[in-house]
C-alpha positions as CSV (number, residue, x, y, z in Angstrom):
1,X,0.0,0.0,0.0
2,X,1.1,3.6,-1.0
3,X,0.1,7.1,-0.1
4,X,-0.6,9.0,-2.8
5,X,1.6,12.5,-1.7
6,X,-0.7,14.2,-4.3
7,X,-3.5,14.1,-2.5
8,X,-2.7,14.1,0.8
9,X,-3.3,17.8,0.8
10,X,-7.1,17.7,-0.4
11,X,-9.3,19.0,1.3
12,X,-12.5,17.6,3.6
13,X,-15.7,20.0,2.4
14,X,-16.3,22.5,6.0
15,X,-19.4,23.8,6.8
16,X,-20.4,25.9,9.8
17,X,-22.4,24.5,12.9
18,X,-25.1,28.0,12.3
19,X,-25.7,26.8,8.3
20,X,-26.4,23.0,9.7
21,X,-28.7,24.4,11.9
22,X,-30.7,27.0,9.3
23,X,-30.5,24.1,6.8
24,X,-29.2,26.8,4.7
25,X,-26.4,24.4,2.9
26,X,-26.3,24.0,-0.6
27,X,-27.4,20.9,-2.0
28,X,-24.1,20.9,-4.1
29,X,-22.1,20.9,-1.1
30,X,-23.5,17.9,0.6
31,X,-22.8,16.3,-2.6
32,X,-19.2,17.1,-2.8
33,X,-19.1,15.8,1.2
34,X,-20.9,12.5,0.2
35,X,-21.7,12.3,-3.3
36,X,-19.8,9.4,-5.7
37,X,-16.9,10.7,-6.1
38,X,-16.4,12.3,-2.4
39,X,-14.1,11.8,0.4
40,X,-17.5,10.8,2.4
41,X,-16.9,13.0,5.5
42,X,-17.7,16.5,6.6
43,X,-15.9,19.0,8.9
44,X,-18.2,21.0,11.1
45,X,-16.7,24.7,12.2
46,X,-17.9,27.7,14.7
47,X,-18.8,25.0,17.4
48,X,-19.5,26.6,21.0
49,X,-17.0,27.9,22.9
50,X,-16.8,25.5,25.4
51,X,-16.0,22.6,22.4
52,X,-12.0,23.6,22.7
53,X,-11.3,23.2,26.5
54,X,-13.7,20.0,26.7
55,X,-11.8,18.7,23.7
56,X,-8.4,19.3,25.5
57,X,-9.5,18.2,28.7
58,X,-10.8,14.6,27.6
59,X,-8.1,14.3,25.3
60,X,-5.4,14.9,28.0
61,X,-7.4,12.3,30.4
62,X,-6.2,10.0,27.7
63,X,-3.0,10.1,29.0
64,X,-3.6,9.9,32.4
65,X,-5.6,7.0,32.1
66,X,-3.2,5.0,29.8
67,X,-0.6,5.9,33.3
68,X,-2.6,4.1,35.5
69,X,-1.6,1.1,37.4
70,X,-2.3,-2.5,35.5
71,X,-4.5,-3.0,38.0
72,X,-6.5,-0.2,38.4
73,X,-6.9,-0.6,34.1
74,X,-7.8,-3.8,35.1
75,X,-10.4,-2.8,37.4
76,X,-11.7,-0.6,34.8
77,X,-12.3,-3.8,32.2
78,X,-15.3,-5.6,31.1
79,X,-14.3,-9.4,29.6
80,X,-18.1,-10.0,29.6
81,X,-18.8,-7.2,27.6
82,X,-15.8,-8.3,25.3
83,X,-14.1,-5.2,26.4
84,X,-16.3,-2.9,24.5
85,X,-17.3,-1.2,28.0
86,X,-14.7,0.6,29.6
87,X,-10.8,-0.2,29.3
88,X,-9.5,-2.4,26.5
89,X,-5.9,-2.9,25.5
90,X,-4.8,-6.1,22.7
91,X,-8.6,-7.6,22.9
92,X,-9.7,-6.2,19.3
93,X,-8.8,-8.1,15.6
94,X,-8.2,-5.5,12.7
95,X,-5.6,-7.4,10.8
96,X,-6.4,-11.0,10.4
97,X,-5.0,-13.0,13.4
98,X,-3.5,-10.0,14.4
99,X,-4.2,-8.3,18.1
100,X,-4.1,-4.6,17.9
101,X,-1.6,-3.6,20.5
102,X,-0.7,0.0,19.5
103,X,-3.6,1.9,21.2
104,X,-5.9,1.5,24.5
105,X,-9.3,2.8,24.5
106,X,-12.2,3.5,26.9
107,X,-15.1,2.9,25.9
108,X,-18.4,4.4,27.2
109,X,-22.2,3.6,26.3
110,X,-24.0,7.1,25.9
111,X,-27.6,6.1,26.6
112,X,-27.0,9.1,28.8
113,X,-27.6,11.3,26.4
114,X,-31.4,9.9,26.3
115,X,-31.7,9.7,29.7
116,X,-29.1,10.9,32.1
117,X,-30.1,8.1,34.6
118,X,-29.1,5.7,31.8
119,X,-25.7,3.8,31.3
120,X,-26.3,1.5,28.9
121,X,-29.0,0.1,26.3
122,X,-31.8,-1.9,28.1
123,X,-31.5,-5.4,28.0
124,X,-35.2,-6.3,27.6
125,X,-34.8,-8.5,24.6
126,X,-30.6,-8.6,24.3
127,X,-30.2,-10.3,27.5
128,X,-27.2,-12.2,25.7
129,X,-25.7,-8.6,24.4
130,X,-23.1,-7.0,26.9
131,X,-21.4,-5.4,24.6
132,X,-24.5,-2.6,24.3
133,X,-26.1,-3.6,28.0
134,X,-23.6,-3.7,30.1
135,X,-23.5,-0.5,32.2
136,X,-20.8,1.7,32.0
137,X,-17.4,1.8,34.2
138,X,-15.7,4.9,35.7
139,X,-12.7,5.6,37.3
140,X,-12.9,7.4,40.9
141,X,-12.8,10.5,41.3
142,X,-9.4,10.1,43.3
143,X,-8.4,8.4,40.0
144,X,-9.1,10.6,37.2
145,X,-11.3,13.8,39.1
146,X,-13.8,15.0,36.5
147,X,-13.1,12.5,33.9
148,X,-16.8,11.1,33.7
149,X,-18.6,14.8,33.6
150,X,-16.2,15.7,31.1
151,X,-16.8,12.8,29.0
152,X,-20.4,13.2,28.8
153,X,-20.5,16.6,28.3
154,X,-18.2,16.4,25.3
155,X,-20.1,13.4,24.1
156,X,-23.5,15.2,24.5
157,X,-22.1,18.1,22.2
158,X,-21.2,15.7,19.8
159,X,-24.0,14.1,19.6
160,X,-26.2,17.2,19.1
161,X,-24.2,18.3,16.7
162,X,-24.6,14.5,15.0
163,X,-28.5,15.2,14.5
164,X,-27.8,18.5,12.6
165,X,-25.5,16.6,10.2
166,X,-27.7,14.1,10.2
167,X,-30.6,16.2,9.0
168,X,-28.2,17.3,6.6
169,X,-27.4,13.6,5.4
170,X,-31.4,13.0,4.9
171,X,-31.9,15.6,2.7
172,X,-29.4,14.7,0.5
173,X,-30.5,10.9,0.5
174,X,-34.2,12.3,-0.1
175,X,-32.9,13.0,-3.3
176,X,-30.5,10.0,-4.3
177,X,-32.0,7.3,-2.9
178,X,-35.3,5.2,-3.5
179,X,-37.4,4.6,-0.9
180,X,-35.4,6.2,1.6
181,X,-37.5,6.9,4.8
182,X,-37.7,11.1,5.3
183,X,-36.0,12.0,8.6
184,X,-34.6,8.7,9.3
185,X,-30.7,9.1,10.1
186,X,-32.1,12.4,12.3
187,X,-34.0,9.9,13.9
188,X,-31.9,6.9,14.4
189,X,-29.1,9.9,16.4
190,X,-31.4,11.3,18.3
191,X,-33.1,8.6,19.8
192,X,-30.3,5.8,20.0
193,X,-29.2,4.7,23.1
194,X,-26.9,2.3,21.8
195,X,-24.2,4.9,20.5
196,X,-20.9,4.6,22.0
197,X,-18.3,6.7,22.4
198,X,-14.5,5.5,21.9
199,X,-11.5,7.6,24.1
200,X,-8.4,6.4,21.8
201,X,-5.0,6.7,22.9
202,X,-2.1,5.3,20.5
203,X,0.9,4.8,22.0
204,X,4.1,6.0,20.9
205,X,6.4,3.7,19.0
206,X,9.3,2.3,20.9
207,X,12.2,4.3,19.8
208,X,14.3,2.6,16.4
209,X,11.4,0.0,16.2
210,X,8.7,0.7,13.5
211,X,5.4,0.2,14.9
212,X,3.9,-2.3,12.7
213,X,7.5,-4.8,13.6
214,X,5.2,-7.1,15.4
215,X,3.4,-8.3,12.4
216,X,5.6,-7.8,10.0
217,X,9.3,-6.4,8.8
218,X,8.4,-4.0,6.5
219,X,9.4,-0.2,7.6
220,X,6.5,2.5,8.4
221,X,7.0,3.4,4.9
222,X,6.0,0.2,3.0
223,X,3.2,0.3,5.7
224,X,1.3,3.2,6.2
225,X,-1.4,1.7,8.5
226,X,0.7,1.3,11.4
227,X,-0.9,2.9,14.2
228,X,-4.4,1.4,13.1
229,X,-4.9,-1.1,10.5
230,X,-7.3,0.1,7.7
231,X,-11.2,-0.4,8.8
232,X,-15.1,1.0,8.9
233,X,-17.0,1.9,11.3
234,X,-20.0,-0.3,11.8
235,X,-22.8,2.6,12.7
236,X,-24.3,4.7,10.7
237,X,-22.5,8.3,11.6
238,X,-19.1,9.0,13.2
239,X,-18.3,11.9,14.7
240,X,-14.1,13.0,15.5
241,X,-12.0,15.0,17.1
242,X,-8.6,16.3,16.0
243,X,-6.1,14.4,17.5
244,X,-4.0,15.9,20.5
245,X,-0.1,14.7,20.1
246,X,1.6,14.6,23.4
247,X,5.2,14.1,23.8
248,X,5.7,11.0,27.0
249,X,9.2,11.0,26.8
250,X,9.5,11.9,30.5
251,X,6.5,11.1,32.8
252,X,3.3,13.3,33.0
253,X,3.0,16.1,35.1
254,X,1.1,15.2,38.3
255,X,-2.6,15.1,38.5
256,X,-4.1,17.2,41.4
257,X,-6.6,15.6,43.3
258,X,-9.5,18.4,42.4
259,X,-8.1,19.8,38.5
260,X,-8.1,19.6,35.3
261,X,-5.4,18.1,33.5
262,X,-2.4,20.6,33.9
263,X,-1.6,22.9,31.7
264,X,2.3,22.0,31.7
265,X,1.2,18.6,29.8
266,X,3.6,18.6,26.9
267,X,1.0,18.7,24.2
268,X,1.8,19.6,20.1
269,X,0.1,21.5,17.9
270,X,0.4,18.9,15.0
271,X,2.4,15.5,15.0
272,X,6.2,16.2,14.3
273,X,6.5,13.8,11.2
274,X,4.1,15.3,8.5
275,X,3.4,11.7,7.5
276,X,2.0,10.5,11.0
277,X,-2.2,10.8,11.1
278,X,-5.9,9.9,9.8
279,X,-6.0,8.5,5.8
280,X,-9.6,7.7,4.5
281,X,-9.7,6.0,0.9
282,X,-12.4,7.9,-0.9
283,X,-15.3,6.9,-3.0
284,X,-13.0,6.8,-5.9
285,X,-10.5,4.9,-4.0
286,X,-7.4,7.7,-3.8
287,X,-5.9,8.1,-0.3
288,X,-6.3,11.0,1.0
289,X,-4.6,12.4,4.4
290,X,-7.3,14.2,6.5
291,X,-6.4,17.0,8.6
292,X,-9.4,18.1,11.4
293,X,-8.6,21.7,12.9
294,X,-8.8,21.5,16.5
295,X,-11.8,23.5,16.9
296,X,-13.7,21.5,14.6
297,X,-15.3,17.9,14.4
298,X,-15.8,15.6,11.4
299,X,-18.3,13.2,10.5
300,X,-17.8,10.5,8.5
301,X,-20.6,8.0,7.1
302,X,-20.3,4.0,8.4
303,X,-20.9,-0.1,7.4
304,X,-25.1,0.6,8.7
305,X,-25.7,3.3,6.3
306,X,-24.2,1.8,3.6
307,X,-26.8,-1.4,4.3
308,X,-30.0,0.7,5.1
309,X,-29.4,2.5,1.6
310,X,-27.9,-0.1,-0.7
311,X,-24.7,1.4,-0.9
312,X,-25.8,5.3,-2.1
313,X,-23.7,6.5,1.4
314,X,-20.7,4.3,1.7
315,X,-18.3,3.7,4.6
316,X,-15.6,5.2,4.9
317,X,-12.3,3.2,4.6
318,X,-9.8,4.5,6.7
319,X,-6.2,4.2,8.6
320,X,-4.1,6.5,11.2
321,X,-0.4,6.3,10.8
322,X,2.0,6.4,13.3
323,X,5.2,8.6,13.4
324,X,8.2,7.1,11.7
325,X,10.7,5.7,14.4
326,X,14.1,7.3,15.0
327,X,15.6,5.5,12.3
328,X,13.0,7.7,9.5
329,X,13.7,9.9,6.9
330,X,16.0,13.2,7.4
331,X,12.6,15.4,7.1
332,X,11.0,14.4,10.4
333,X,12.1,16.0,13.4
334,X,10.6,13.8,15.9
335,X,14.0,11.7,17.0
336,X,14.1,11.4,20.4
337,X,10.5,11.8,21.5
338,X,7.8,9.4,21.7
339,X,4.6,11.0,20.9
340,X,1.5,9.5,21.7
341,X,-1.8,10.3,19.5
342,X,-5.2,10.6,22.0
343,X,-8.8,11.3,20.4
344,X,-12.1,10.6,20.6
345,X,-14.7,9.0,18.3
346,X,-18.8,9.1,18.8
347,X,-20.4,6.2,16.9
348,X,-23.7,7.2,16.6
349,X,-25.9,3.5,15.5
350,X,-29.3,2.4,15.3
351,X,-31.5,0.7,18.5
352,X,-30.8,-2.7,18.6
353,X,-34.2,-3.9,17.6
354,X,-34.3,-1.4,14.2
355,X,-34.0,-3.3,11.0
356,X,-31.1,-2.2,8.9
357,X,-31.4,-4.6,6.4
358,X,-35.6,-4.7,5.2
359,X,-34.4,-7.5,2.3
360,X,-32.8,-10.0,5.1
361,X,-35.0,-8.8,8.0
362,X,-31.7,-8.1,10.1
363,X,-31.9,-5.8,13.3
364,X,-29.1,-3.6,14.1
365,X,-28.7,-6.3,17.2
366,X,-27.8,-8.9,14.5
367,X,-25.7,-7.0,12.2
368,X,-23.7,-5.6,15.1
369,X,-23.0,-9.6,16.7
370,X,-21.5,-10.7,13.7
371,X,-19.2,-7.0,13.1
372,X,-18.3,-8.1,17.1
373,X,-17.5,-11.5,16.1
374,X,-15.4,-10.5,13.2
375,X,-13.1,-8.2,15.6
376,X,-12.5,-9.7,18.8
C-alpha cells in the first residue's frame, strides 16, 4: 500500500455548525461531502466555545488514564462485555490473526444522552448482548477527578451536533436514494441509546522499532497503516475530534486531586513527522490524508448506512499512521520523543431492535453480533 503524496493535501468539504442548523447548505455541497466521487466526511466549524477546552480536557485524560496502574486498568475492564465497555488494550482483531496492540481505549455507552439516569442500552430482549447492555465503568474521582462529567459533556455536544449533520445527510438521501424513509438518520441519532463513544489513545512507537514490527518487517513506509490497520466503522455516523499529540518522553506532570489536567502537559500542535495521522480512501478509492482543525469535528458516514441505503452512502475506509521511528527519513524531526496520539470518536448507530437490512429482516442487534464476532 502507498500514499498518494498528491493528494494528501485535499481538502474535507467544512461547513459551519449555524448553516447546519438553518438548513441553509447547498445541496451541491453535501454532494461534494458524500456524493460518488467524495471523500464521504464533513468538517463541522464555529462549534460553542466550550468545544475547545472540553476537547483538551478529555483528550489529556487519555494520557492519564493509559498511566494508571495495571490493576487499576484492570479494574476498569469488562471481559463479559468483550471489552467494549470501559478499558480495552490487545482484545480487538483488525488485521487477520493479528491483536491490535498499538492503542488503548475507553469505551463508554451514551444512553446518557437519552436519559441521564441511563448507562447502557436496556437489556429487555438482548439479554445475551453485553457489549451494548452492560452499564458503563468509571474511574474514581481520586483516580481521574472530572473525567466522567467531562466525558459526557463532550459526548452530549457531539451528539447534538450528530443530529444536525444528520438532518443534513437526509436531505441529501431524499434526493439519491429510492425509498429512503424522510428524517430517518435524524431519527436513528437522536433517539439511540446504543451509541458509543471510543476515548483512543495510541501509543508511541518504541524508539528505532517501526510500529507495525510485530506483524511484519516491513518499515513505516512500506506500511502506512501502522498505528491502526485500515477499517469502517459499523454505525451509521461517526463523529471526531482532531487528534492531540503529546510528547511522554518523561512522565506526565502530576494530576491534582480536584483539576483539570495541567496545563504543563507537553502537548503539540500537529504530530512532528508530517506523515503521522488519519488516511480515508475515498469513493474513488485515492488516499487522501485528512487533517481536522482543533476547533472542529468531522463526520464520516459508516458499514449501517451503507446497508439501510444499498450502498448510495458508503463507509468510509480509513487508517491513522504512526510517526516514523528514530531510524525515519531526514525530514522528520521527531528523533528522540515518543509522541502518543489521544482522540475521541462518537459512533452514533441504530436501536438494537431497528431493521437495517428490510431484504434479510436483520436488526441492528444482529448485524452488530456478527461485526463483534469478526473483531475480537
Amino acid at each position: 500500500m502507498t500514499v498518494d503524496k498528491q493528494n494528501m493535501a485535499q481538502n474535507a468539504v467544512a461547513v459551519s455548525l449555524n448553516d447546519l442548523r438553518t438548513e441553509t447548505i447547498p445541496f451541491e455541497t453535501l454532494e461534494a461531502a458524500f456524493g460518488p466521487s467524495s471523500l464521504g466526511i464533513l468538517i463541522v466549524k464555529d462549534l460553542p466555545s466550550k468545544f475547545v477546552p472540553l476537547r483538551h480536557k478529555l483528550l489529556s485524560f487519555g494520557s492519564y488514564l493509559t498511566d494508571l496502574p495495571a490493576e487499576e486498568l484492570e479494574a476498569l475492564s469488562c471481559p463479559a462485555a468483550k471489552y467494549l465497555v470501559g478499558w480495552s488494550h490487545g482484545k480487538e482483531t483488525l488485521r487477520t490473526g493479528h491483536y491490535d496492540t498499538f492503542k488503548g481505549s475507553y469505551y463508554v455507552n451514551c444512553a446518557f444522552y437519552r436519559n441521564p439516569s441511563l448507562q447502557n442500552a436496556p437489556a429487555d430482549s438482548f439479554h445475551n448482548f453485553p457489549e451494548y447492555t452492560a452499564p458503563n465503568i468509571w474511574p474514581s474521582e481520586k483516580l481521574l477527578p472530572g473525567f466522567r462529567e467531562t466525558f459526557e459533556e463532550l459526548c452530549t455536544l457531539i451528539i447534538d451536533t450528530a443530529v444536525l449533520v444528520a438532518k443534513a445527510c437526509d436531505r441529501y438521501a431524499m434526493k439519491n436514494v429510492e425509498g429512503y424513509e424522510a428524517g430517518y438518520l435524524e431519527r436513528v441519532v437522536k433517539t439511540s441509546l446504543t451509541t458509543k463513544a471510543r476515548l483512543l489513545h495510541y501509543f508511541p512507537p518504541e524508539p528505532a522499532t517501526p510500529p507495525s514490527s510485530s506483524h511484519s518487517d516491513t518499515s513505516a513506509d512500506s506500511d502506512p497503516d501502522s498505528w491502526c490497520a485500515t477499517h469502517v466503522d459499523h454505525g451509521c455516523l461517526t463523529g471526531l475530534t482532531s487528534a492531540l499529540y503529546i510528547d511522554e518522553s518523561q512522565p506526565l506532570p502530576s494530576l491534582a486531586p480536584t483539576s483539570s489536567p495541567p496545563s504543563t502537559l507537553p502537548t503539540l500542535p500537529t504530530s512532528p513527522d508530517p506523515l503521522a495521522g488519519l488516511y480515508i480512501r475515498s469513493r474513488t478509492s485515492t488516499l487522501v490524508k485528512v487533517s481536522i482543525p482543533a476547533d472542529c469535528l468531522a463526520f464520516q458516514t459508516g458499514e449501517t448506512l451503507e446497508v439501510i441505503t444499498g450502498g448510495k452512502f458508503r463507509a468510509v475506509p480509513h487508517f491513522v499512521r504512526g510517526p516514523r521511528p528514530e531510524a525515519g527519513d531526514g525530514d522528520w524531526e521527531g528523533k528522540g520523543s515518543r509522541v502518543a496520539r489521544n482522540t475521541l470518536a462518537v459512533f452514533t448507530q441504530p436501536n438494537l431492535g431497528e431493521v437495517v437490512d428490510r431484504e434479510g429482516g436483520i436488526t441492528f442487534a444482529e448485524f452488530a453480533r456478527g461485526v463483534v464476532g469478526r473483531n475480537t
